[in-house]
N, C-alpha and C positions, 0 to 999 in steps of 0.2 A: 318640694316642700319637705320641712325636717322630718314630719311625721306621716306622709304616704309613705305606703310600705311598696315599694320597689315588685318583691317578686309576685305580688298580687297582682300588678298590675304587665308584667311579662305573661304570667298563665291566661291572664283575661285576654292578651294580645292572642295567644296562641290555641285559646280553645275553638272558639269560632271555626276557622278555616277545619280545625280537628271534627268537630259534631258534626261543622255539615258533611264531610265527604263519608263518615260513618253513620250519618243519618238518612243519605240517599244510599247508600248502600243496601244497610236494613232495609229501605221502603220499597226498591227495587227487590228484595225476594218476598219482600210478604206482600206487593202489587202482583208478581207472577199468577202463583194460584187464583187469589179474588180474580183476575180477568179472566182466564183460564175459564172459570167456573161461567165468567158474566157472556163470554165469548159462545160459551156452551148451547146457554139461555137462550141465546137470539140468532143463532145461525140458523133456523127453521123458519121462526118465523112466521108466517100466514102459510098455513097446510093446505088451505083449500087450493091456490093458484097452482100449488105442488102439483097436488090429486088430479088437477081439472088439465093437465097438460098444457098449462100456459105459459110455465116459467120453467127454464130448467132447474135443477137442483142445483148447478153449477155455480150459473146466474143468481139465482136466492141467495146463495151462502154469502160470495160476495157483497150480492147489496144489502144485506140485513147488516154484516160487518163492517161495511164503509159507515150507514147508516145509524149506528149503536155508536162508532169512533166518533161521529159527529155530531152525535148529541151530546155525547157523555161530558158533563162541567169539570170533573176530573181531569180528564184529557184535553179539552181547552184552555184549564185555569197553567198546568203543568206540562203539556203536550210531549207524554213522554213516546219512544220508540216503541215500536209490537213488532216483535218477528212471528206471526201469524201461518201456521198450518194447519190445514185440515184433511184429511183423510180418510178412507171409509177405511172397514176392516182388512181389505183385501189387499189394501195400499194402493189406491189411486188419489193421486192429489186432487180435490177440487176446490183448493185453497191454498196460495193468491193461483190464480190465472192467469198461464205464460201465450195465452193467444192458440196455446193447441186447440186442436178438433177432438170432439165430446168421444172419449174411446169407445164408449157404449154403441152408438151411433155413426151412420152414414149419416152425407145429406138428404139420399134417397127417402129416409125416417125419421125425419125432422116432424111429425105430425103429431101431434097433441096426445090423441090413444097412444102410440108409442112411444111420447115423453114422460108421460103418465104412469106406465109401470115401470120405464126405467127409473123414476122419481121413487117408486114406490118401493123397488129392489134395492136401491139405495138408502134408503130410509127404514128399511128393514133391518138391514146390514148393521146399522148403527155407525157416527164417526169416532174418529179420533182426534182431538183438538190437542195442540203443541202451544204454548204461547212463551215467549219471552219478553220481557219486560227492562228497557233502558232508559234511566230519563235524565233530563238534557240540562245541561248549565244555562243559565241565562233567561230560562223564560219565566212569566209572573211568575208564576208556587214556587220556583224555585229561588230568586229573590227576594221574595217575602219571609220564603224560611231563614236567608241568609241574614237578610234584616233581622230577622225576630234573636239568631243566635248571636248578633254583633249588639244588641240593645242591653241585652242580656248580661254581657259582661263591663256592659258602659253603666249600668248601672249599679253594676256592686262596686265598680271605678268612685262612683258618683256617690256611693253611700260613704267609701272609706275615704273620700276626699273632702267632704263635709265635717268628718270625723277630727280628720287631722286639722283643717281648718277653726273648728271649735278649739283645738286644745294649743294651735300658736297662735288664737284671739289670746283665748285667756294667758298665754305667755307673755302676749304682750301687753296686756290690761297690769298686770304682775312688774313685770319693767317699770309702765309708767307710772304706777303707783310708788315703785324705790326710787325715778326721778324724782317725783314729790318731795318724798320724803328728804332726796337728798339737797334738793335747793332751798328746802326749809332750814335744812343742815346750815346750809352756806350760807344764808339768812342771816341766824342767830350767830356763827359764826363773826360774821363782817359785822355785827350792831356789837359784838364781845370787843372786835379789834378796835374799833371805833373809839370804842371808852375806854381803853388801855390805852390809845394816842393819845384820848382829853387829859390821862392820870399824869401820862408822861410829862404831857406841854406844862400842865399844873405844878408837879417836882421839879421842873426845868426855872419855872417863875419864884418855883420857892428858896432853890438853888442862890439864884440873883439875889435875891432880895438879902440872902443870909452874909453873904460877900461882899454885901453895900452896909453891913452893921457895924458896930462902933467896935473898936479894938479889945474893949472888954468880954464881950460876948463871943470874940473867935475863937475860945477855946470850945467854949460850948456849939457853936457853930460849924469847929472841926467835928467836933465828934457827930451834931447831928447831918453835918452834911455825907461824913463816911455811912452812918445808918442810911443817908436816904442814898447815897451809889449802892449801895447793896441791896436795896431796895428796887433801885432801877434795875440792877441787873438780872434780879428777880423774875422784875418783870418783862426784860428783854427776852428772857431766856422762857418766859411763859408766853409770850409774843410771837419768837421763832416756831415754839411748839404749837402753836396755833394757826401759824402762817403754812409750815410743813402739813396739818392737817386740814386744811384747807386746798390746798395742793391735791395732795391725794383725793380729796373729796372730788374737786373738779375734774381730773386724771379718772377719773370714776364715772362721773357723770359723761365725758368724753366719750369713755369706752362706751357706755350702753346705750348713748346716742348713734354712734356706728352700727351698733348691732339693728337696734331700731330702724335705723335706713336701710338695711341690710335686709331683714323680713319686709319690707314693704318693697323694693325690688325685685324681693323674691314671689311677693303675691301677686305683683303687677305683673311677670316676665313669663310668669310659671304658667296658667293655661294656655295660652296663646303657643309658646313653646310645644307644652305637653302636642296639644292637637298638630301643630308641624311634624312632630317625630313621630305618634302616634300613625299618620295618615302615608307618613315615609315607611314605613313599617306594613302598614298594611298591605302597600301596593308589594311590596319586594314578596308578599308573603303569598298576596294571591294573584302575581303576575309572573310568574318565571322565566318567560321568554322577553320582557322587557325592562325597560330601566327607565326610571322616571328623574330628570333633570331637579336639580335645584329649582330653577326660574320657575320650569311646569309645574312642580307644584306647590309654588306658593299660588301661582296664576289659578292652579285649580280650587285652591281653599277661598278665595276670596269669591269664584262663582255661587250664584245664588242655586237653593239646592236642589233644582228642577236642571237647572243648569251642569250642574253637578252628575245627577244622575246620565244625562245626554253624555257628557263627556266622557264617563267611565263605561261606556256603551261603546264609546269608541275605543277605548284603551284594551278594552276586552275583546274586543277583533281585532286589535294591534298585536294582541299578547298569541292570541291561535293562527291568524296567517294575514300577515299586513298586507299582503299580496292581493287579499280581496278586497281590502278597504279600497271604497273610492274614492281620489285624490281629484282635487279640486286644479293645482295647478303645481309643477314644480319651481322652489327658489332654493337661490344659489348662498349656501350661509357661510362665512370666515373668510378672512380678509387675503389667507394665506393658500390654502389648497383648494378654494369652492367647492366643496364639497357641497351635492345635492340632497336638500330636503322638503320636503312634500307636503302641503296645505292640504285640510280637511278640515270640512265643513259642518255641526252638529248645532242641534238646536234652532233658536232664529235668527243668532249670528253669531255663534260660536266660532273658534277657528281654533285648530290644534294643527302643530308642526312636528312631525318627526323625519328622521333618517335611518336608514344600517348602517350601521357601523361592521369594523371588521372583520368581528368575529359572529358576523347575520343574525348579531341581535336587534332589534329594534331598541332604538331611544325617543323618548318623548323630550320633545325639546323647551316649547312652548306652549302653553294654553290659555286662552283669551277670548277676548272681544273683537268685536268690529271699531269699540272704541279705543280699548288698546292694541290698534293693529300697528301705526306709525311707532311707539317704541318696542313694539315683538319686533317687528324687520330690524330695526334699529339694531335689536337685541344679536339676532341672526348675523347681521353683515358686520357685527363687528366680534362673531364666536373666534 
């Protein structure tokens, strides 16, 4: 469009991928401490089973910790990483538990009174809680965030595109208004020339008539017949000047009819386009280790967008080790070197095709239906 502004809509492309990886950053050191703290909170736990030798401390810590990781909405909506220790003062790990035997204790003293003050020597002691905090690409929170930063800049897209949209309406409201005016031009015009033909045909009739008069009157007859050639050529000569401006008038009207087709081309071609480049950009942006075909992603804009989301589910294990992806079946694509490529299955009948190439990047080749399966192979056996 003449009036989107280009670099507004490169920074909208480019922030996105930029906030999020700076915003799980930040959220991963200021999650450390909060769990740290929440880790603190719940590694005791019910005192009494401590006290009464029924549970080790060991035991406790652990399952208060599994049990706190497993409630907590936080950690299910986002399921971030815990590197998780605990230790008392002295430095004995009883957080995570490698299967060793309780230092404190033999088997011989496995008995309640003497897990009980060990419980209690330990708890004395006071611990030391370690936590670190990683959280992971791909799960809900973290897609939601991504969403919320990608809406974010489609939106100020959407504000300045409305923008420009208003002001080549009214460019072209302005246009069609000087076609108006101008075929009213040409109007008045052609009704002008009209009646300088009638004047002419009328001096042409008066011409004759003068020529058919009696020998008396051709003196006067010469002289009014040279007033009426000068007359005519008056008016030839005001005729041509009319006809030339006329010319240009339509030379005019020509041009801004062009232009006219020309913005309505460009408003019809122009989203549709934008979202292909747009959506080619994204992937190159937030997929590194992959490449996405022509064909695949037109095949992917055109899924509906539950279907969409499946698909980029898959592209996003394509992108970190296509190696895990489970392939459905291999086929053999190009006429000349069959090179093999690999069918995967997403959604309720989704199908995506890719290969390695080369240089062990993945390429995505095709994405589809079950209904467009016979021209994807198509597509394939004749790469």
């Amino acid at each position: 469009m003449k009036y989107f502004p280009l670099k507004t809509v490169l920074l909208c492309l480019m922030l996105p991928p930029l906030l999020y990886a700076v915003l799980l950053s930040q959220f991963e050191k200021y999650l450390t401490p909060v769990y740290q703290q929440k880790i603190e909170n719940h590694i005791i736990g019910d005192s009494e089973s401590l006290l009464n030798g029924t549970v080790r401390i060991r035991d406790a810590v652990g399952n208060n910790i599994h049990s706190f990781l497993a409630n907590d909405p936080f950690v299910k909506w986002f399921g971030p990483d815990f590197d998780i220790m605990v230790t008392t003062r002295e430095g004995d790990v009883l957080y995570p538990s490698f299967g060793e035997i309780d230092p404190y204790m033999t088997e011989d003293e496995w008995d309640s009174v003497t897990i009980s003050h060990q419980n209690y020597s330990i708890m004395n002691q006071g611990f030391s809680v370690k936590v670190i905090t990683r959280l992971r690409h791909g799960t809900v929170g973290s897609n939601l965030v991504l969403i919320l930063l990608i809406f974010i800049p489609l939106a100020i897209v959407l504000v300045f595109y409305r923008k420009g949209s208003a002001k080549a309406l009214k460019e072209d409201n302005e246009t069609g208004r000087r076609i108006t005016e101008l075929v009213e031009d040409r109007q008045a015009y052609e009704q002008i020339f009209k009646d300088l033909e009638k004047e002419k045909r009328n001096l042409f009739e008066n011409i004759k008539y003068l020529r058919s008069a009696n020998l008396e009157d051709k003196k006067k007859a010469s002289i009014a017949e040279e007033d009426m050639f000068e007359e005519i050529v008056s008016l030839e000569q005001k005729l041509q000047e009319n006809i030339d401006r006329q010319q240009e008038k339509e030379s005019e009207i020509d041009e801004l009819k062009e232009k006219l087709k020309k913005n309505e081309r460009r408003k019809s071609s122009g989203p549709k386009r934008k979202t292909f480049d747009f959506s080619g950009k994204r992937f190159a942006a937030l997929y590194k280790n992959l490449d996405m075909n022509r064909r695949a992603l037109t095949g992917f804009l055109e899924l509906k967008d539950d279907m969409q989301i499946k698909a980029e589910e898959i592209i996003h294990q394509l992108d970190a080790d296509m190696t895990k992806v489970i392939v459905k079946r291999k086929v053999f694509a190009g006429k000349k070197n069959k090179s093999p490529s690999f069918e995967v299955l997403f959604g309720y009948n989704g199908r995506l095709y890719f290969r390695k190439t080369d240089n062990n990047r993945c390429e995505v080749l095709v994405v589809g239906t079950k209904n467009s399966q016979t021209k994807d192979m198509e597509y394939l056996h004749n790469l």
